[in-house]
Residue frames as qw, qx, qy, qz and C-alpha x, y, z in Angstrom:
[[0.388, 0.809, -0.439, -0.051, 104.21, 46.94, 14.86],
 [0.870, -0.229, 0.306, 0.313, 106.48, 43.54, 14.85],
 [0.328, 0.758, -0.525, -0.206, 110.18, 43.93, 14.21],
 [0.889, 0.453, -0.066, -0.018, 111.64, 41.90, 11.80],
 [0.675, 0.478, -0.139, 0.544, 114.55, 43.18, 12.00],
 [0.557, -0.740, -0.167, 0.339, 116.59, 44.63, 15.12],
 [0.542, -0.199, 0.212, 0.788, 119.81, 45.88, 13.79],
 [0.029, 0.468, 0.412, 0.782, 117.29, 48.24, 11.70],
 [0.445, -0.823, -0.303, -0.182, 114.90, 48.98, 14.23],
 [0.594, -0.761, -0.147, 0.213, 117.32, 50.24, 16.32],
 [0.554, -0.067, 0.250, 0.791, 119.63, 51.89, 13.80],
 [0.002, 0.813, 0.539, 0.220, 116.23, 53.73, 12.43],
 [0.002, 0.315, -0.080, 0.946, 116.68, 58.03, 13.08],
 [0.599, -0.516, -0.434, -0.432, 113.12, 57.06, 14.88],
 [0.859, -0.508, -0.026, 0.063, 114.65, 55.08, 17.76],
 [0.635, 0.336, -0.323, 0.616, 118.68, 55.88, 17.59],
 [0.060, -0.616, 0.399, -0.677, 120.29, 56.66, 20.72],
 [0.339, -0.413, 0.682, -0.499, 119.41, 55.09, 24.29],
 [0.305, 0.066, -0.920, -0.237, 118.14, 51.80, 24.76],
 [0.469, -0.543, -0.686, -0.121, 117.51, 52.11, 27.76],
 [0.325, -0.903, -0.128, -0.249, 116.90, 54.72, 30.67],
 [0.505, -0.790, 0.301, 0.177, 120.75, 55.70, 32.45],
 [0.771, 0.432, -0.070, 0.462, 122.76, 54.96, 29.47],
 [0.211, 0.686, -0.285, 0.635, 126.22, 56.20, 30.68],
 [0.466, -0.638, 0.278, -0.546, 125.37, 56.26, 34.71],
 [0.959, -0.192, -0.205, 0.036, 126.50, 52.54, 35.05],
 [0.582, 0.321, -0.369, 0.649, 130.23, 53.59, 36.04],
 [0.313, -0.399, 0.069, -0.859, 128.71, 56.29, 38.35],
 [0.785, -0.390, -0.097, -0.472, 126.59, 53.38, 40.12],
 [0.838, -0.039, -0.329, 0.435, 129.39, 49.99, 40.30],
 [0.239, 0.348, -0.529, 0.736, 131.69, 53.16, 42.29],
 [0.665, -0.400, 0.336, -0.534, 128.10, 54.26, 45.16],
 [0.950, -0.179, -0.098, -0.237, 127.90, 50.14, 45.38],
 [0.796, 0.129, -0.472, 0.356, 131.48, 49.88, 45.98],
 [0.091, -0.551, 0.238, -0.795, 131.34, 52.24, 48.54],
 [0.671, -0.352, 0.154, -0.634, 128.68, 50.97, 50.38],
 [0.969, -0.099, -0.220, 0.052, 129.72, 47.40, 50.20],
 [0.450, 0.444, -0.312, 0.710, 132.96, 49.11, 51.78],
 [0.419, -0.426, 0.428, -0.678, 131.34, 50.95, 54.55],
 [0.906, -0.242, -0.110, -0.330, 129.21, 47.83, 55.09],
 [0.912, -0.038, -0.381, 0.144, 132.07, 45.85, 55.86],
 [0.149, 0.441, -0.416, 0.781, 134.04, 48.73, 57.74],
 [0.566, -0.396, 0.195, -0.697, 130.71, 49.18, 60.00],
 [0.916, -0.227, -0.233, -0.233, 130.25, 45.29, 60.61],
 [0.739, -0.128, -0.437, 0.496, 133.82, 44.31, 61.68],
 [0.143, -0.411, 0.207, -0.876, 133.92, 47.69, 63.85],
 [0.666, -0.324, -0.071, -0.668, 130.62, 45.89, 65.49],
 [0.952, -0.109, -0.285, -0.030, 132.07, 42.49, 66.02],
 [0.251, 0.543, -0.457, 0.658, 135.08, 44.15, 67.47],
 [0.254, -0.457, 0.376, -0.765, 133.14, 45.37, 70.13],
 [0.876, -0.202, -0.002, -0.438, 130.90, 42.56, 70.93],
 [0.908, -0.012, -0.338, 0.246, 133.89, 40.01, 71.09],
 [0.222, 0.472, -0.404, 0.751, 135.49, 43.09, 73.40],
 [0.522, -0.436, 0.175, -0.712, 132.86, 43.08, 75.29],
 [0.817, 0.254, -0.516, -0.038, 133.31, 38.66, 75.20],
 [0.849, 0.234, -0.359, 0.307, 136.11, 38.80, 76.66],
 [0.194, -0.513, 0.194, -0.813, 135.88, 41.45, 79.24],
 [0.851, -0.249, 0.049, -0.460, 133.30, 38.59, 80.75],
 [0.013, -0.506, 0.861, -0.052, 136.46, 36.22, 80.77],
 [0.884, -0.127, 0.038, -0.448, 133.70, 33.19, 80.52],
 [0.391, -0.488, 0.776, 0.083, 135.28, 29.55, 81.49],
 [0.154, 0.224, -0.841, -0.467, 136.02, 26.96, 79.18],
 [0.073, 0.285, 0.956, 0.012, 132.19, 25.15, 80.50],
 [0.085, 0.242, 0.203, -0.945, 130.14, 28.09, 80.33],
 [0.381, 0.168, -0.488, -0.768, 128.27, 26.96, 77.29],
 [0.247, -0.298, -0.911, -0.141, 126.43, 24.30, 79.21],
 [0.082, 0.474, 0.578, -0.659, 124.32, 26.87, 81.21],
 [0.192, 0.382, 0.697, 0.575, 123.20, 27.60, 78.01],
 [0.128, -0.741, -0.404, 0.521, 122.53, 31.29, 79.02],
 [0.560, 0.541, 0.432, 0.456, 122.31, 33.33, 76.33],
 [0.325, -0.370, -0.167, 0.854, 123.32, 37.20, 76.29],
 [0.210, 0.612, 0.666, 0.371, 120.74, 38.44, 73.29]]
C-alpha cells in the first residue's frame, strides 16, 4: 500500500488518533529528566565538595605537583 497522500492517510477513521506510541506522556517525561538532571548535579557537586575537603585537609605545598604522586 503506497500513500499518496498523508494528510488523508492519516485523517482516514482507519488510522485517526496516535501516531505514535506515548502520545500525551511527553510532559510526564521532560519533568523525570528534569529531575534527574537535578539530582545529577545535586549528587556531583555534593561529591566534589568532599574530595576538595578532603584536598585541603592534606594542606599540599605550592610544589607538590612535581612528585607527581597521584591519590586515585
Amino acid at each position: 500500500m503506497a500513500v499518496t497522500n498523508w494528510i488523508d492517510h492519516l485523517s482516514a477513521k482507519e488510522v485517526a488518533g496516535a501516531v505514535y506510541p506515548g502520545v500525551g506522556t511527553e510532559g510526564v517525561l521532560v519533568l523525570i529528566a528534569v529531575v534527574i538532571w537535578i539530582g545529577w548535579h545535586a549528587i556531583t557537586a555534593k561529591q566534589e565538595e568532599d574530595e576538595l575537603k578532603k584536598l585541603v585537609k592534606r594542606r599540599p605545598s605550592s610544589n607538590a605537583w612535581k612528585s607527581n604522586v597521584t591519590d586515585g
